[in-house]
N, C-alpha and C positions, 0 to 999 in steps of 0.2 A: 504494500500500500504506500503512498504517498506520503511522506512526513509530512507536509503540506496538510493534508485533508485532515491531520487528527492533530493540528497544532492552533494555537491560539496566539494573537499576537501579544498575550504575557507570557508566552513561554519563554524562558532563555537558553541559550545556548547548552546551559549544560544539564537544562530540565530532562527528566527522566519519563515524565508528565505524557510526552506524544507515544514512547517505548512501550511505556504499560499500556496505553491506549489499544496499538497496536496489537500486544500481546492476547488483552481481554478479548477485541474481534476474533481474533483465529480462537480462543476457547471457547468464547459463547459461542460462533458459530459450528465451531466441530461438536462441542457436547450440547450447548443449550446454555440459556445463563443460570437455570436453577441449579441444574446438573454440575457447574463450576465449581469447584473451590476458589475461595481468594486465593491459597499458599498458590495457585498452579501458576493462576497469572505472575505472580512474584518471580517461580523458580524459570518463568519463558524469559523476563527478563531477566533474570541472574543474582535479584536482589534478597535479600529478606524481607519475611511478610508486614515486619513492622514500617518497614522503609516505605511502604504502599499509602503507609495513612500520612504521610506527608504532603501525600498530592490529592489521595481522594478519605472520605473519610468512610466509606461504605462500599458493597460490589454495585449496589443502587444506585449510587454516587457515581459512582463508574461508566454503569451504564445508559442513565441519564444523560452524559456529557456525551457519548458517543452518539445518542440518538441526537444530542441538539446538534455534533458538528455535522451528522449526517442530513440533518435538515438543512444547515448552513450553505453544505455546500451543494444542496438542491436545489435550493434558490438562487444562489450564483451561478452554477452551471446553467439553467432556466434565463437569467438576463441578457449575459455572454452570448450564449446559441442566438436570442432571439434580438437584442440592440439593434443591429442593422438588417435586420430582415425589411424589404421593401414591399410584401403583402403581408396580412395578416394569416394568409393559407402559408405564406410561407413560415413566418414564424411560427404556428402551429407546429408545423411538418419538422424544423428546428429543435423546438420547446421540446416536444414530444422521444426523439431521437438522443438529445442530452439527458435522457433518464436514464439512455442505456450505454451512456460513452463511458465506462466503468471497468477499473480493474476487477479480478477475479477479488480480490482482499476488499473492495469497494461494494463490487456486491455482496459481501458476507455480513457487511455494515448495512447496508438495504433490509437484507435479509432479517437483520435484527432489530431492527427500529421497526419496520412491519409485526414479528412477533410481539412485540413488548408495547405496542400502543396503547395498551390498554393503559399503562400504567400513568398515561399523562391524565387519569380522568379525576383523579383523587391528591387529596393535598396533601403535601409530607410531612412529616411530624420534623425532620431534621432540617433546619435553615440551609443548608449548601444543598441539598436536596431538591428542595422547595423552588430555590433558586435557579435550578436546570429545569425541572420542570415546567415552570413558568416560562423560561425561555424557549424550552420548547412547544410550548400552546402560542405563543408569540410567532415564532417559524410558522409553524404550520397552518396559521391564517394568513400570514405573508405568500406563504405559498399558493393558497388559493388565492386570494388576494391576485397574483401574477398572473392565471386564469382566466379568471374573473376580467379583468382591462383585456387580455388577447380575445376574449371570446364579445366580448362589448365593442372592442374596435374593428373586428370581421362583420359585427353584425350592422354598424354603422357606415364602414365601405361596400355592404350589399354582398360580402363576399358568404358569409351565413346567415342560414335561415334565423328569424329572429327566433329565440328560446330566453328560456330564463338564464340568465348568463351562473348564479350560483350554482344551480342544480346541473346544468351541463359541467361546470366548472367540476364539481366535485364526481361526476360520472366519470369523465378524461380520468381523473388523480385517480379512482377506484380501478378504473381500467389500468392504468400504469402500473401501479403497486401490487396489482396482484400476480404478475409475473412474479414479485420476489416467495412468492408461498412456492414453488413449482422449481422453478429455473435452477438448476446446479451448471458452476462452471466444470465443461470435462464432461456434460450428460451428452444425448443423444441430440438437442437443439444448439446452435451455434446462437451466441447471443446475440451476432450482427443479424442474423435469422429473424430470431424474435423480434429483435428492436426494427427489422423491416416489413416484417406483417401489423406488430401492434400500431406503428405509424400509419400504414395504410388503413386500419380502423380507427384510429382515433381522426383522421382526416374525414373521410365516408360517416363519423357517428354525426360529425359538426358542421362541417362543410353542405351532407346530403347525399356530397357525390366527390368522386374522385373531379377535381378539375379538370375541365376536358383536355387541356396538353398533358397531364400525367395519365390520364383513362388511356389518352391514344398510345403513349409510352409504354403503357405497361402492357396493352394490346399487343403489340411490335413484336 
């Protein structure tokens, strides 16, 4: 994975903080987060188990932050792709494609911020807890939120049918995200695969129809 994707602009240089990150991903995702020990994440990075509560105070703690940087960088990947897009079919077609531009270790962080949503519904009793949490209910309206303006500015250039912009909004995210319940990297599907059929429906659910220059393309 990216050091990049699992660091924070207060980490420093000789933070340990993005390592454990890292580590915790490949555990929750090869066992499960319940199934984890804390010592294991400790012994992938090389530390002792008490060294861990220096950066996090919990495995909740833990994995709270991992779902919020997984959010984080859903949303920026989502801007990025879509900034200069010059239709709004195209930024869709963009938007949609940037869900699945992910390393194998990236989607193991998908994989597990899907599994654990539940946990953002309920308040935490521990303040650094509560804190991630919160941040990530903040994300994750952000993220529709960026939906929400693409599907509003398609339907203002005529280029889709008018809908409720929310409830399409949250259809597209339902549709995206559940690739991570199914998807293994290494399985029988190639993710470029996935990620070029689930775009040609997420286009056809908003759009109505494939644009006719991509219908005839794909016809070809």
């Amino acid at each position: 994975m990216s050091i990049e994707a699992l660091t924070d602009a207060s980490d420093g240089p000789r933070s340990k903080r993005p390592a454990i990150l890292a580590a915790a991903v490949e555990c929750f995702g090869e066992l499960g987060y319940e199934a984890t020990k804390w010592s294991e994440v400790a012994d992938r990075v090389g530390i002792g188990q008490t060294a861990l509560y220096h950066y996090f105070e919990s495995k909740a703690h833990c994995l709270l932050t991992i779902m919020r940087l997984g959010l984080r960088n859903s949303d920026a990947a989502f801007r990025r792709a879509t900034e200069d897009s010059p239709t709004a079919v195209a930024a869709l077609r963009a938007g949609a494609a940037a869900a699945y531009a992910l390393s194998p270790q990236e989607v193991q962080q998908n994989r597990i911020l899907q599994a654990n949503i539940a946990l953002l519904a309920n308040a935490r009793s521990s303040e650094r807890e509560e804190t991630e949490r919160l941040a990530c209910r903040e994300l994750v309206a952000r993220v529709e939120r960026n939906w929400v303006d693409l599907i509003e500015r398609g339907a203002r250039s005529g280029e889709f049918p008018a809908h409720d912009p929310v409830i399409m909004s949250r259809t597209v995210l339902g549709l995206l995200v559940s690739v991570w319940r199914w998807y293994r990297p290494g399985g029988s599907q190639s993710l470029p695969a996935v990620s070029e059929f689930i775009v040609d429906c997420t286009v056809r659910m908003v759009a109505g129809e494939l644009p006719a220059t991509e219908a005839t393309a794909a016809a070809s």
